[in-house]
N, C-alpha and C positions, 0 to 999 in steps of 0.2 A: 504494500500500500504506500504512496505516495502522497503526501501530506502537506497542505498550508501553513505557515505559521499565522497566529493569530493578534489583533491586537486583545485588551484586557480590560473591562469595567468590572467597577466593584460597587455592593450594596453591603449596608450595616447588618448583622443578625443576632441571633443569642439561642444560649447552648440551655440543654435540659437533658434529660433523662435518656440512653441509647437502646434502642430496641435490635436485640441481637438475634438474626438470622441463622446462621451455624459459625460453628469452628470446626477447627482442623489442624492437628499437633503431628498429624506423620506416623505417630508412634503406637497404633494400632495397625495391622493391614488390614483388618474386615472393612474396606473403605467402602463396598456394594451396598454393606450392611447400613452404611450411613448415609445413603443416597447417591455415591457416586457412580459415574454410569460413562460409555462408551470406551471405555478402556479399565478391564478390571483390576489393572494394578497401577502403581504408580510404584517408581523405584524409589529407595529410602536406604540410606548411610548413618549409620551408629559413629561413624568418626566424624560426621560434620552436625551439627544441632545446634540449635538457641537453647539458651538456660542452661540449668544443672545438669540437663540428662534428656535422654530419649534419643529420636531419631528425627531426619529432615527428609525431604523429598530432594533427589538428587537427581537433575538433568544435566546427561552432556553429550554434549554436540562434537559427532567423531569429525574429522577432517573432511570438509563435501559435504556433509549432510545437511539436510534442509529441516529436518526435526531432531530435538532433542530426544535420548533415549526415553521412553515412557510416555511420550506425546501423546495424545491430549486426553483430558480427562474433564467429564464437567458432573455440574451437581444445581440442581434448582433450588428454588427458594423462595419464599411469600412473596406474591406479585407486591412490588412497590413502588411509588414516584419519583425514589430516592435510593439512592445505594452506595455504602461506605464499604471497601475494601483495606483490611490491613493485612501486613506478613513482614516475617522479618527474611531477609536476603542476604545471602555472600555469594561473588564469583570470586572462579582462579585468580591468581593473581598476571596469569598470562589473558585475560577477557580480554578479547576485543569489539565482541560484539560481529557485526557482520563487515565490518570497516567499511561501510557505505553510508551517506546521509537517510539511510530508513532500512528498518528491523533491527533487530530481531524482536518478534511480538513476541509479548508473556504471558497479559490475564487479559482477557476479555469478557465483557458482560453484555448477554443479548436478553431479548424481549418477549413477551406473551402472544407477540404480533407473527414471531416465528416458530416452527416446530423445534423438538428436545435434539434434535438431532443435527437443526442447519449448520452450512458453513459459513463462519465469521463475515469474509469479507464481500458477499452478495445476501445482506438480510435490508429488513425495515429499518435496523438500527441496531449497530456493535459499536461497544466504547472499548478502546482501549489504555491498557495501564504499562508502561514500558520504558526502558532508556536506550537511546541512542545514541554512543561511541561516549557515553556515562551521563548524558544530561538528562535527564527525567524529562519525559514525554504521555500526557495525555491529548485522544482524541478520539473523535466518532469517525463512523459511515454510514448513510443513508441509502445505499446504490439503487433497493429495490424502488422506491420512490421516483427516481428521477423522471421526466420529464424527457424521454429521448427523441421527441421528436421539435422539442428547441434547447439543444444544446447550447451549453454558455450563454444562452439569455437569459435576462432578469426576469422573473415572472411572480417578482414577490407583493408586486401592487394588481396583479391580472389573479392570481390563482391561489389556492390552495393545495390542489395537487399538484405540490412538486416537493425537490429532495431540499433539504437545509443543511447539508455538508459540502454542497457543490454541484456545480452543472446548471442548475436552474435559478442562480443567483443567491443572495444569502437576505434574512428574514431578519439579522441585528445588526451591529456597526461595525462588525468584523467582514471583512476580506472573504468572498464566496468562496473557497477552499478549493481545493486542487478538483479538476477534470481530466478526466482521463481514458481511454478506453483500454482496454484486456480484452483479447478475443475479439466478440463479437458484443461483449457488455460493453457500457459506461460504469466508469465508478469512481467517486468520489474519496473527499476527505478534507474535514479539520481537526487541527492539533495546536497545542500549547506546549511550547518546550522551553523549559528553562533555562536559563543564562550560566547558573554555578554547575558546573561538573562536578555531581554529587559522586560521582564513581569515577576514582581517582586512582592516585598509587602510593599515595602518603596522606599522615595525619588523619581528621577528622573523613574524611573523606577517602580514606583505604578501601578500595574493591575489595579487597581480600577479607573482610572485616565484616559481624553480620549490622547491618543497618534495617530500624523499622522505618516501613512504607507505608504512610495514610493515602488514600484515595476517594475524593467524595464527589459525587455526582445528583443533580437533581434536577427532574426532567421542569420545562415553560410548561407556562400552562394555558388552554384553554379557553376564551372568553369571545363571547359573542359570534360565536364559528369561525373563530381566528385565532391564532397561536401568538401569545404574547413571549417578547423575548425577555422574559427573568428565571432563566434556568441557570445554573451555579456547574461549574468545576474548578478544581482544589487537589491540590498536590501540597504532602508534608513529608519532609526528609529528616529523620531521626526528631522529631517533632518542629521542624524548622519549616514555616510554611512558604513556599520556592515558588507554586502558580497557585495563583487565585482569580479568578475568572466568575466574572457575573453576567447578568443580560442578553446569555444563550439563548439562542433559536434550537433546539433540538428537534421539533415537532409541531409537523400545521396541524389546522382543526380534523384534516383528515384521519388523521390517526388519535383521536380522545381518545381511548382506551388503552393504550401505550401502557406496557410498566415494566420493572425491570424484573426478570427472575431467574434467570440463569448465568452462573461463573463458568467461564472456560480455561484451563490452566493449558494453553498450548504453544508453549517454548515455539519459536520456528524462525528460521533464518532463511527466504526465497533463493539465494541466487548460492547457497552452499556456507557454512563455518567455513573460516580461510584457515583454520588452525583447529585443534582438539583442546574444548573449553568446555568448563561450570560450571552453572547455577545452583545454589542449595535456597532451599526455600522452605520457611519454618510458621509456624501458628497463625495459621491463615482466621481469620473476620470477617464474615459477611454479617453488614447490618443494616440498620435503615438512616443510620447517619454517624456522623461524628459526636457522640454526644447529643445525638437528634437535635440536628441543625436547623433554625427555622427561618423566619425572613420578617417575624414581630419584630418592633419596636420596642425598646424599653420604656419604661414610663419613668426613668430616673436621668431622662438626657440632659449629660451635662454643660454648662456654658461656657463653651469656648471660644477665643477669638484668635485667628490665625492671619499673622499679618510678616514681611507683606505676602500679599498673592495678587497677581503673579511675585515671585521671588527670585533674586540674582545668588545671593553668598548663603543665603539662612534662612531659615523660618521662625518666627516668635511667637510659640503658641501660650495663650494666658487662659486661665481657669475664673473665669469671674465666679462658679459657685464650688462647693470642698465638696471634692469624693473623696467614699471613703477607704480607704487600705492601700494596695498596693497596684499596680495598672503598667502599658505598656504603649509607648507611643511606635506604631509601624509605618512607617513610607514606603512604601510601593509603585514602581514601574508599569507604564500599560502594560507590559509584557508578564505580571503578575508578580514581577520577583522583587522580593523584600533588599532596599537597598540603601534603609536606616531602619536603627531602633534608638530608643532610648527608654528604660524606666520609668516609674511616677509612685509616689506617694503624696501620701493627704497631707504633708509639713511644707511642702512649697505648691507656687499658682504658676510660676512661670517656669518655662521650657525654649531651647535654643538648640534645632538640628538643623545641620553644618549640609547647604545641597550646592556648595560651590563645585562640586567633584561631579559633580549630575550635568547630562545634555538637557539641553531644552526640552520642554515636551510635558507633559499633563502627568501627575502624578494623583495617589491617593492618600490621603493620611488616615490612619486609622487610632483610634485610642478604645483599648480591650481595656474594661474594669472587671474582673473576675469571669461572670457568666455574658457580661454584653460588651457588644462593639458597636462603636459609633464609628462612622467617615464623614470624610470631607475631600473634597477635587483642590485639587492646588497646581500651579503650572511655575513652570522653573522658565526663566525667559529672561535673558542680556542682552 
């Protein structure tokens, strides 16, 4: 699959309560026994694991090969509008990935809209979860949607049937994503990839090292027989949030009944592994959010004045009323990726983050007090 890069809007939200779909530790094999289905095994090593003990799932990709040993394996789960993916991960320390700008795919999650058994990348709708040549990469595809008889045209003020990953134009403020044909299909695709090369070869950032992967997704909605664009993806790297993404188009009114319910774990590299590599992959999470994410508003929003904005050297953010405890000021890139922090307690009102190092360009400021998060747009311009 071949994939757009995206730009990035952000909306404010607040966390509650997680409603958890299954797990998955490795460390049993009766894996049939626990829903999983089209491949009855999955391969598992006792020398590679998270935590004190057990076992991980261990795929590796011989020399040439296009799938990882064990490939693929999926398992369903309560249809939902929303779907959070965790696990923890290590490769080799020789990973390369596919050394191409796209694949190797890993997890993907399809829809109610397709049967137990489709293939990923010609459905209603596959997201996928994945890094390429180490930068963490989410994105969807649309392909069965498309519209092929007006390719590459806009058709998002004319229609409802058509695809929102590309081909038929794009339905939010993002870039209509890649077109393309295979065969005799069209198929599309959008993606979000991160700027930090979270899979590295040193430090915090060690391949070789296991690192946990959040992943949250959550489908636009519906209104008036028209697909509104406030659907969310969200990528977090050893809890460090890398893309954050709001004001998706995922779905026109044609598909209302959309939901997510099935995981697919299928490692795959198209054009061959260039070399003999591995992924181990540990306590897998399917849920219905990150702490069941939602898109309320707090009723405690605090009064902030953010000046200047636009901004050359600095930002000056002042607290006209006291929050309370401890809090966290984030700056964010369209591109999703956090590129200040600073702290906050309740004993000072005023704040000073440094965006002389920042290109021009629109950014987000974010300020987390515990369970909620407030934004603001701010634009960096000399």
């Amino acid at each position: 699959m071949k994939l757009a890069l995206l730009l990035v809007l952000f909306t404010g939200q607040m966390l509650s309560a997680q409603t958890v779909f299954f797990r998955e530790s490795f460390d049993d094999p009766n894996f049939t026994q626990r829903g999983w289905y089209d491949n009855a095994t999955i391969p598992t090593t006792a020398s590679e694991f998270h935590g004190a003990g057990g076992r991980a799932a261990e795929y590796i990709y011989r020399k040439g090969g296009t799938k990882a040993q064990g490939s693929a394996i999926r398992r369903q789960f309560t249809p939902s509008a929303s779907v959070y993916l965790s696990y923890w991960v290590k490769y080799s320390a020789n990973f390369v990935g596919s050394g191409k700008p796209y694949h190797p795919h890993e997890f993907n999650i399809t829809t109610t809209l397709n049967d137990k058994y489709v293939g990923p990348a010609w459905t209603k709708m596959t997201l996928y979860v994945e890094q390429n040549n180490g930068y963490p990469l989410l994105a969807f595809q649309d392909g069965e949607n498309i519209d092929k008889n007006n390719i590459k045209k806009d058709l998002t003020a004319i229609t409802e049937a058509r695809a929102c990953a590309g081909c038929n134009g794009s339905g939010d403020t993002y870039p209509a994503g890649d077109c393309y044909q295979s065969g005799s299909e069209w198929r599309n695709g959008k993606a979000w990839k991160s700027t930090v090369r979270a899979f590295d070869n040193t430090g915090e950032y060690n391949k070789n090292e296991w690192h946990f992967i959040e992943a949250f997704f959550k489908l636009n909605s519906i209104e008036g027989g028209k697909g509104i664009a406030n659907g969310v993806v969200q990528y977090w790297f050893d809890g460090k949030l890398l893309i954050d993404a709001n004001g998706v188009m995922f779905r026109t009114a044609t598909n209302p009944s959309m939901m997510f319910n099935q995981l697919l774990i299928a490692p795959y590299i198209g054009d061959g592994s260039p070399v003999e590599q591995t992924m181990w992959v540990d306590d897998v999470t399917v849920a219905e959010a990150r702490s069941s994410t939602t898109a309320e508003e707090s009723t405690n929003t605090p009064k902030w004045r953010i000046t200047p904005n636009p901004a050359a050297d600095h930002l000056h953010i002042e607290f006209g009323n006291k929050h309370d405890g401890t809090g966290m000021l984030i700056l964010s890139d369209i591109l999703g990726n956090v590129v200040c922090s600073q702290s906050t307690d309740d004993s000072k009102s005023q704040y000073i983050l440094s965006t002389h190092h920042l290109p021009n360009g629109v950014y987000l400021l974010r300020l987390q007090l515990g369970s909620d998060v407030f934004t603001e747009r701010v634009v960096v311009r000399r």
